[in-house]
C-alpha positions as CSV (number, residue, x, y, z in Angstrom):
1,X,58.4,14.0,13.7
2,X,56.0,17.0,14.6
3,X,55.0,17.1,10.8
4,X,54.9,12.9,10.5
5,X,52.4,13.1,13.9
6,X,50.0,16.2,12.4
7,X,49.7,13.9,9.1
8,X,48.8,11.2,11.3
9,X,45.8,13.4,13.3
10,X,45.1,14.8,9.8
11,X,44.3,11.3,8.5
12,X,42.4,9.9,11.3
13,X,39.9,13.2,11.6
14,X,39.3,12.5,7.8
15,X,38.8,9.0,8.5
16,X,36.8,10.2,10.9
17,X,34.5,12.2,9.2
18,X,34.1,8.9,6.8
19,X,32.9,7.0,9.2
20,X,30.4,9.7,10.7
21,X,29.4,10.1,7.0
22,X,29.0,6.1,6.3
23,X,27.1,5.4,10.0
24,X,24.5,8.5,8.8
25,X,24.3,6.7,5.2
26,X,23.0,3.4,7.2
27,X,20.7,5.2,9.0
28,X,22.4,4.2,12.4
29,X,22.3,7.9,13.7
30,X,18.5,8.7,12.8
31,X,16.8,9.7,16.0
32,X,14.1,8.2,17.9
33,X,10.5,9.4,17.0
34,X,7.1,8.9,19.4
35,X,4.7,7.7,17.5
36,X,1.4,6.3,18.4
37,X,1.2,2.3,17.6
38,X,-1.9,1.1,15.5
39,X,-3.3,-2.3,14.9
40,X,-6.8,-0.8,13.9
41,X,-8.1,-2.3,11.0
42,X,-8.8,0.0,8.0
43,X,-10.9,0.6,4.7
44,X,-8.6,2.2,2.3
45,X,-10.7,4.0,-1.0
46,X,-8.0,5.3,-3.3
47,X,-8.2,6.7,-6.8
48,X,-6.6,5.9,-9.8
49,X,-6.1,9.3,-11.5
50,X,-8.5,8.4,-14.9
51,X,-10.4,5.3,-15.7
52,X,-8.1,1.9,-15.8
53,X,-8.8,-0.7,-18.7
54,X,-9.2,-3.8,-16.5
55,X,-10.6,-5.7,-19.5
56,X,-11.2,-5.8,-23.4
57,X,-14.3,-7.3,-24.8
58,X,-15.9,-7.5,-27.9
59,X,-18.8,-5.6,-29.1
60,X,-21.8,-7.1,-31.5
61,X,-23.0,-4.2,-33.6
62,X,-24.9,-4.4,-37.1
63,X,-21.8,-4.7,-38.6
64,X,-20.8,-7.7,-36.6
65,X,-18.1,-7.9,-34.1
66,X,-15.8,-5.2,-33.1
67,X,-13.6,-4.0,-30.4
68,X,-12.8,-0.4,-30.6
69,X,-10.1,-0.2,-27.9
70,X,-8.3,-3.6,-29.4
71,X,-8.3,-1.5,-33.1
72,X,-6.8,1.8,-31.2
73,X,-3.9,-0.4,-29.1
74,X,-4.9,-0.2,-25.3
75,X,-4.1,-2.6,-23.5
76,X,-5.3,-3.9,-19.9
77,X,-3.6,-1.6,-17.0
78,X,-3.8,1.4,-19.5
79,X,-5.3,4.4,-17.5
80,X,-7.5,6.5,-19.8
81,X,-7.2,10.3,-18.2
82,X,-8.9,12.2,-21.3
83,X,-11.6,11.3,-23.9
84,X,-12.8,13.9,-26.7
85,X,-10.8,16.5,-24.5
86,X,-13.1,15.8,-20.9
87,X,-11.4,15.0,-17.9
88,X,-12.1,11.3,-17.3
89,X,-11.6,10.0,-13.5
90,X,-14.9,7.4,-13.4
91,X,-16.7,4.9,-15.7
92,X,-19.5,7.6,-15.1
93,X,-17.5,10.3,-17.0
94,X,-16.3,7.7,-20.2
95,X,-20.3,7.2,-20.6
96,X,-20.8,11.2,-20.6
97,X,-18.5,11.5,-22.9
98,X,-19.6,9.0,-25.5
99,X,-23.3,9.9,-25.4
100,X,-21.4,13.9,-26.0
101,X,-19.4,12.9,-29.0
102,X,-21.7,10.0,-30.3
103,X,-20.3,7.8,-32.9
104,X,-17.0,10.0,-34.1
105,X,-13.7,9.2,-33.6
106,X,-11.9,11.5,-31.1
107,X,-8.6,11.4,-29.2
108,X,-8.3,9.5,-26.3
109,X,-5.3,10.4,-23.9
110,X,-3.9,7.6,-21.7
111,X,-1.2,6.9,-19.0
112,X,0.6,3.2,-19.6
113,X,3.0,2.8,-16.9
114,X,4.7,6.1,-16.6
115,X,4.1,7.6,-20.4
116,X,1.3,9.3,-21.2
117,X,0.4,9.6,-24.8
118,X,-3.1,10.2,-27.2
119,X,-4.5,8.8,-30.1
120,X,-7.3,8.6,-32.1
121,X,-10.2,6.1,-31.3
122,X,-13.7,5.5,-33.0
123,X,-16.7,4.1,-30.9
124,X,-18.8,1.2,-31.8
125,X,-22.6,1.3,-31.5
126,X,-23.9,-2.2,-29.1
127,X,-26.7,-3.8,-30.9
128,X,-28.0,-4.5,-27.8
129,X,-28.9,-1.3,-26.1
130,X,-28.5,1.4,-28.7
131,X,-25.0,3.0,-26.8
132,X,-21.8,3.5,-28.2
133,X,-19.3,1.8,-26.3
134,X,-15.0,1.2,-26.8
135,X,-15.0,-2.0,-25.4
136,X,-13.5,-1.7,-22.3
137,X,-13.9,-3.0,-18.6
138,X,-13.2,-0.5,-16.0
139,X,-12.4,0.5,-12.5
140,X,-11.5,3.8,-11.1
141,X,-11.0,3.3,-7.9
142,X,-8.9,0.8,-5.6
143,X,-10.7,-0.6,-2.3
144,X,-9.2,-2.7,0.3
145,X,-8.5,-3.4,3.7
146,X,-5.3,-3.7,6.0
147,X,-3.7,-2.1,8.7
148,X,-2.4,1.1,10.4
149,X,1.0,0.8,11.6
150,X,2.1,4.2,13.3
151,X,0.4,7.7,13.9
152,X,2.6,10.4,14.7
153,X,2.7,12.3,17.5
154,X,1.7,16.0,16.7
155,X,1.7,15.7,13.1
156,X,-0.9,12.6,13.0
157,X,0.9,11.8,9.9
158,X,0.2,7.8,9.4
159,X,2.3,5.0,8.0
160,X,0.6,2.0,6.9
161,X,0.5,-1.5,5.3
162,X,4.4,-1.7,4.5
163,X,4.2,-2.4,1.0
164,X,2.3,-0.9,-2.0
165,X,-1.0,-1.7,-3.5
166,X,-0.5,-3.9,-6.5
167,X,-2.0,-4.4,-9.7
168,X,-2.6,-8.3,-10.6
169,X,0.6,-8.4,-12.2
170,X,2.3,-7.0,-9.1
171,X,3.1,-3.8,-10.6
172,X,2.4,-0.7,-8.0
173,X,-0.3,1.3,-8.4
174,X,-0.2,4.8,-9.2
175,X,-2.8,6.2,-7.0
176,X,-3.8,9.5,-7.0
177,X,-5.3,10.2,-3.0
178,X,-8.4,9.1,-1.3
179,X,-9.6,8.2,2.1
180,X,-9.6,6.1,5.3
181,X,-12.1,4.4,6.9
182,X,-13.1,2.6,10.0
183,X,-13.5,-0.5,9.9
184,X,-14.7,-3.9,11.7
185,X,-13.0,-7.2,11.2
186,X,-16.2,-9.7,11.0
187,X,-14.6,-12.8,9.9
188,X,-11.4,-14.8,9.4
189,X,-10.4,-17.2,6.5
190,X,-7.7,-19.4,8.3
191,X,-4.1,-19.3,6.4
192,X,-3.4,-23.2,5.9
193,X,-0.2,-24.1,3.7
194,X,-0.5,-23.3,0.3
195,X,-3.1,-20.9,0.5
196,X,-3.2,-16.9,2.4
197,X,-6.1,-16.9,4.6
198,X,-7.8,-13.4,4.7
199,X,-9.3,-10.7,7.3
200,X,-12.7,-9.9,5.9
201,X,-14.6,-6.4,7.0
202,X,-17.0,-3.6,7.0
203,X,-16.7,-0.2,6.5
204,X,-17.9,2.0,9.7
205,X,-18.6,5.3,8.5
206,X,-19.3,7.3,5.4
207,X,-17.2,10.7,6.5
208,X,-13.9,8.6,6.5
209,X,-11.2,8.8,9.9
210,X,-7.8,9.7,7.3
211,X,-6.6,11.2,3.7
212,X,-4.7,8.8,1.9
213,X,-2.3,10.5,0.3
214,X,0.6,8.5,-1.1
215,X,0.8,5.0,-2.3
216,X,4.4,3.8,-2.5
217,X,6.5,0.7,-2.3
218,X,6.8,0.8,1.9
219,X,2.7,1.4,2.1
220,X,0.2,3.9,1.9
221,X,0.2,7.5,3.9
222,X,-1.8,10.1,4.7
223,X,-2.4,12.2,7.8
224,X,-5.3,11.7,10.2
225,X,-8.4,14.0,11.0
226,X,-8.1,16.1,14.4
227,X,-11.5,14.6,15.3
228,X,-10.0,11.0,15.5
229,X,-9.4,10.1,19.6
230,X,-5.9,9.1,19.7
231,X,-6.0,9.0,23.8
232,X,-6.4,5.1,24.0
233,X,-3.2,4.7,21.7
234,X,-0.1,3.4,22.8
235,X,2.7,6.0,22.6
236,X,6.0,5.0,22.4
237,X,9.3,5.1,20.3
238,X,10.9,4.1,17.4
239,X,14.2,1.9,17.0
240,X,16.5,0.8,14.4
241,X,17.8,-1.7,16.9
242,X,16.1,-4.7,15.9
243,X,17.3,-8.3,17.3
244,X,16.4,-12.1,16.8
245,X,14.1,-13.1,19.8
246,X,10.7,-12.1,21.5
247,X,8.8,-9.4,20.2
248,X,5.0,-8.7,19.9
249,X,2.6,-7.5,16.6
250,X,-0.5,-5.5,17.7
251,X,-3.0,-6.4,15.2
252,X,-6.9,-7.0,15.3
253,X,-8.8,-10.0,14.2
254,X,-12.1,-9.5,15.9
255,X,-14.1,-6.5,15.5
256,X,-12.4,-3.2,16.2
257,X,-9.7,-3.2,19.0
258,X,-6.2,-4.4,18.2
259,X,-4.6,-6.9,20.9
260,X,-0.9,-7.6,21.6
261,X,-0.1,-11.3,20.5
262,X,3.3,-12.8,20.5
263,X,6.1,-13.3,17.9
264,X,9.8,-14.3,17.5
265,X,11.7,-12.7,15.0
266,X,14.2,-15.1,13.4
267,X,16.4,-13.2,11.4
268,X,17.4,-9.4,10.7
269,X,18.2,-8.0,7.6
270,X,18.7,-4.4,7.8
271,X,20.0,-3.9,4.5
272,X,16.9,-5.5,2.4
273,X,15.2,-3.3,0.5
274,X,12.4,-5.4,-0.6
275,X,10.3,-4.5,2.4
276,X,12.3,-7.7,3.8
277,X,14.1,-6.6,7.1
278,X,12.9,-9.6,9.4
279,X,12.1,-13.0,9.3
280,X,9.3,-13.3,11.8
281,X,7.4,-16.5,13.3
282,X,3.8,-16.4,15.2
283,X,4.0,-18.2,18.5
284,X,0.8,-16.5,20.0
285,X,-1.3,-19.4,20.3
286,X,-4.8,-17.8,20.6
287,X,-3.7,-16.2,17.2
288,X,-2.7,-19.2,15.7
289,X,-5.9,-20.2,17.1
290,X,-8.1,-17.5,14.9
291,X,-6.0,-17.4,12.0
292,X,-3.6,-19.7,11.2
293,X,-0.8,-17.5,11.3
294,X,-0.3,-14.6,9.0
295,X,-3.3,-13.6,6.7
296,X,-4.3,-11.0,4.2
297,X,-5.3,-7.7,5.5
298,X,-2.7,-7.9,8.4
299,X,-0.2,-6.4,6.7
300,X,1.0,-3.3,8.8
301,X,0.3,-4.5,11.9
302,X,3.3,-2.7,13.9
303,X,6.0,-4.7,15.6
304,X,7.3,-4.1,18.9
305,X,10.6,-5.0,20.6
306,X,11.7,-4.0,24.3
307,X,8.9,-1.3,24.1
308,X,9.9,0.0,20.9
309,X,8.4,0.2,17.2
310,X,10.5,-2.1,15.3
311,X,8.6,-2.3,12.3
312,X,5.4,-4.1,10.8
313,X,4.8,-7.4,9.0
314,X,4.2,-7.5,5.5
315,X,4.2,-10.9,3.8
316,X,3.4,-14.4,4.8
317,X,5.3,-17.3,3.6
318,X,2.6,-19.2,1.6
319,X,4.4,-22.7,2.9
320,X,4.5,-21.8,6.2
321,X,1.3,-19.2,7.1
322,X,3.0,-18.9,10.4
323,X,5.8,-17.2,9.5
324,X,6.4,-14.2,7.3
325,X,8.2,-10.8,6.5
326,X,8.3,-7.4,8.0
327,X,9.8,-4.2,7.1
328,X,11.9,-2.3,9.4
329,X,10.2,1.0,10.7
330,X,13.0,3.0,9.7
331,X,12.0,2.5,6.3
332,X,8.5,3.8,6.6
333,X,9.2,7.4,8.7
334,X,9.6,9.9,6.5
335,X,7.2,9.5,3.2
């Protein structure tokens, strides 16, 4: 019976240890962290790592038409990181290198996705203006505006947005650092059904407040300067323990100082990992007021229940502008 009994104690510490195992899986044991909550509007400048093709065009040369990038296989979204063996992170550098290697074919080395690979690609010389050119459109660089969800305490690590910066075919960006800025919010596009309104901005300063470090599927990171005042923030703690009822977004719609406006989060889905956690509805009327509900650029705003940092919105429902998604905090610590 003594033996039948030790089994039994044997079995239930195991069991035990399951269970401490599955809770710390699900994230239920994770403890509080003090953050300061954010709100601010902010101008994010990120880089792409090389040039990216955001366009192929034709060029008239004496020979007719041709497009030199169509001929060597790019295609839109490719990143080109090397031409004739230079470095390329700007439009700036693809035009030093062609007026350096003139009208010879060279390799050109580019990123699709996550492979990288090189081949070889001859310029074309534009009728117009004498230059050779490959017939590309580019960008190297990624602006936008949205919203600072946490700073935290000590480290003044910063979480942000709650979802990646996209390409236009919704792909995430791989972006390689860059900087945050202040910024004023200087006019609203209301969010009607059918259509996202929009925060629109100015950037405040050239010297930038914050690297940006990472862009990833919860949202962009980085760590903030030591010269940035973080006295007038609101420190308080994180929670996992999100509930269906009254909470409050800090966000800021006007100029440069978040406000607290009400919510009601409608469902909670803890186990969503498509930045997805609640189901939140706007019931602050002097926000409904300004902007219809959810908009562009207020994604990030931090959510607060009972005092806590839940999380922060990240979608809108295009249907319904006043209600949309957020992302549970516990998602975002930690990148």
């Amino acid at each position: 019976m003594q033996k039948f009994f030790q089994k039994i104690r044997a079995v239930m510490i195991v069991f035990g240890l399951l269970l401490v195992i599955a809770a710390s899986s699900l994230g239920v044991s994770a403890q509080p962290l003090e953050v300061y909550v954010g709100g601010m509007p902010a101008g994010f400048t990120m880089g792409l790592g090389g040039a990216q093709i955001v366009g192929i065009c034709e060029i008239l040369t004496e020979d007719g038409v041709s497009c030199p990038a169509r001929d060597s296989q790019l295609n839109v979204g490719d990143v080109i990181l090397t031409y004739g063996g230079v470095k390329i992170e700007s439009a700036a550098d693809i035009d030093k290198a062609l007026s350096a290697h003139g009208g010879s074919s060279v390799e050109i080395c580019v990123r699709r996705e996550e492979e990288e690979f090189c081949q070889k690609i001859t310029p074309a010389k534009d009728l117009s203006c004498g230059k050779y050119k490959l017939g590309v459109l580019i960008r190297d660089s990624v602006s936008g505006i949205g919203t600072v969800t946490y700073i935290e305490k000590g480290t003044r690590r910063f979480g942000s947005l709650g979802h990646a910066v996209s390409d236009e075919k919704g792909q995430s960006l791989n972006l390689q650092g860059g900087a945050i800025y202040a910024c004023s919010i200087v006019n609203v596009v209301k969010g009607v059904r059918g259509r996202a309104g929009e925060l629109k901005g100015l950037f405040l300063n050239e010297s930038g407040i914050a690297t940006a470090e990472q862009n990833c599927e919860t949202g962009i990171y980085g760590t903030f300067s030591e010269s940035y005042d973080l006295s007038k923030l609101k420190l308080v703690e994180t929670s996992e323990s999100a509930c269906p009822g009254k909470a409050v977004i800090y966000s800021t719609v006007d100029g440069v100082t978040p406000k607290e406006y009400s919510v009601s989060i409608v469902k909670v889905d803890p186990f969503n990992r498509q930045n997805k956690n609640f189901v939140l509805k706007i019931t602050d009327d002097e926000l409904l007021k300004q902007t219809g509900g959810i908009v562009q650029g207020m994604s990030g705003s931090p959510i607060l229940q009972n005092g806590k940092l839940i999380g922060a919105i990240t979608h809108v429902f295009l249907n319904d502008p006043t209600r949309g998604y957020g992302i549970a905090i516990e998602n975002m610590i930690g990148n």
